[in-house]
Kinemage of the C-alpha trace (Angstrom):
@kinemage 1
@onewidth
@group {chain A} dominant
@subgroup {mainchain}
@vectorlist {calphas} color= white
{ca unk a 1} P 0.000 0.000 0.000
{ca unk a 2} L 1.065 3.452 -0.599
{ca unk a 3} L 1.935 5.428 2.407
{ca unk a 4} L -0.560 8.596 1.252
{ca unk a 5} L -3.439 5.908 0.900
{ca unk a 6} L -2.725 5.010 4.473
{ca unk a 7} L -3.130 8.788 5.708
{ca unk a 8} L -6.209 9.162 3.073
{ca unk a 9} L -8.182 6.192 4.506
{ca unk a 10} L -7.576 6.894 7.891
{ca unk a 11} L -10.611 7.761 10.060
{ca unk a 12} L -11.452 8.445 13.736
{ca unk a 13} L -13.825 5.840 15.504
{ca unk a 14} L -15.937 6.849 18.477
{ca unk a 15} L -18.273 4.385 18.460
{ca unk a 16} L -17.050 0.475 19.192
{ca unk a 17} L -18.224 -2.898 18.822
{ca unk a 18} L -18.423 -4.784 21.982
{ca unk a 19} L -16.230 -8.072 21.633
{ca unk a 20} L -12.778 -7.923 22.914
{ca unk a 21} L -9.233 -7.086 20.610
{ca unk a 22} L -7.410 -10.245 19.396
{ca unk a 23} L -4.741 -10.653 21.767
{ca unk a 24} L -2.352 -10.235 18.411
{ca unk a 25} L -3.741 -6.994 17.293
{ca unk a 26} L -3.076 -5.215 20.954
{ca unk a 27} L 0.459 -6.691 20.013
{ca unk a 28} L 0.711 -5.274 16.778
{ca unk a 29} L -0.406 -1.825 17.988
{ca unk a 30} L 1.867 -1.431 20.413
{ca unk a 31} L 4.673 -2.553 18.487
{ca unk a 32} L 4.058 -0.237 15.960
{ca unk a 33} L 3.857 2.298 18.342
{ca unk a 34} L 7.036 1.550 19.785
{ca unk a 35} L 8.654 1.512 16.590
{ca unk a 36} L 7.934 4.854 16.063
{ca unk a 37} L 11.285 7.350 15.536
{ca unk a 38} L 12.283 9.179 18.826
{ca unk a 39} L 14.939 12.173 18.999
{ca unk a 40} L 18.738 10.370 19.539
{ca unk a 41} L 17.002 6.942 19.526
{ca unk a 42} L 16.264 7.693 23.223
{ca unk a 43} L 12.736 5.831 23.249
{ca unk a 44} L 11.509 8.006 26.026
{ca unk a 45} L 7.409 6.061 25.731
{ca unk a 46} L 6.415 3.480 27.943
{ca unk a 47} L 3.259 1.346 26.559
{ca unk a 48} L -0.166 0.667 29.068
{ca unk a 49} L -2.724 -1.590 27.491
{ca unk a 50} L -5.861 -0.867 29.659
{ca unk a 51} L -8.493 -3.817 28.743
{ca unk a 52} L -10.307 -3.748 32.425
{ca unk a 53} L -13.765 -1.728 31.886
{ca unk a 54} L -13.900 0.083 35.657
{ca unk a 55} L -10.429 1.329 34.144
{ca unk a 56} L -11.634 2.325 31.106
{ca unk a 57} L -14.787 4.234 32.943
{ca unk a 58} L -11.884 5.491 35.087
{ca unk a 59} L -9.736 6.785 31.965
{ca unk a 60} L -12.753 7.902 30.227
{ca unk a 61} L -13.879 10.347 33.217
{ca unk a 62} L -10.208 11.630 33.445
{ca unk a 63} L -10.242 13.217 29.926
{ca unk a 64} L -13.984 13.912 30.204
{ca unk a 65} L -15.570 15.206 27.751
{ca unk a 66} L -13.381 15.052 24.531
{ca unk a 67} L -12.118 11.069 25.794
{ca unk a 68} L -15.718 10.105 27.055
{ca unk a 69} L -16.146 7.985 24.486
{ca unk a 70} L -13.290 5.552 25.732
{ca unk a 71} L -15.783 4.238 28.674
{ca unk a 72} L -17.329 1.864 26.115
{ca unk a 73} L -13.604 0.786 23.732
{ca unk a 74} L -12.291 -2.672 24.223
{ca unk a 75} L -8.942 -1.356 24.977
{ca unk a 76} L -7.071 1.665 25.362
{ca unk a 77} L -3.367 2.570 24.678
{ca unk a 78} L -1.859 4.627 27.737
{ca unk a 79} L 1.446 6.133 26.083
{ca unk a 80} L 3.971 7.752 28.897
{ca unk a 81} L 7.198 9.334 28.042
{ca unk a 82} L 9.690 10.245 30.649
{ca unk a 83} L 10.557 13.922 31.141
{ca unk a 84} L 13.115 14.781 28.244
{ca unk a 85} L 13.844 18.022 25.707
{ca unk a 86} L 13.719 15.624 23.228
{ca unk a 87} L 10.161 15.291 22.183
């Protein structure tokens, strides 16, 4: 695939299906994510993979009301970086 048709058929999803993430997909995602360039290779990001739903509630009533929507996902990607001036 092309790399624009990636960023053309890309889309934001607010609305989820409720069955569970293949074990393999979380996988995939975050090692994409991790594979992602950082300033002097100094990988500052550390990976959470919330699946629990209280959590999820939790993390959705944090980042009330723009992240409300994350109360009903299968999973959510918690990204950390460590304090740096390399962003």
């Amino acid at each position: 695939m092309n790399p624009l048709d990636v960023f053309r058929k890309r889309r934001s999803v607010r609305r989820f299906e409720e069955k569970p993430l293949p074990e393999a997909a979380l996988r995939s995602i975050v090692e994409a994510a991790s594979l992602a360039p950082t300033a002097r290779n100094i990988q500052p990001c550390r990976f959470i993979v919330v699946l629990e739903p209280a959590r999820l509630k939790e993390l959705a009533r944090l980042v009330s009301p723009n992240g409300a929507f994350m109360e009903k996902a299968a999973a959510c990607l918690v990204i950390i970086s460590e304090d740096t001036k390399y962003y």
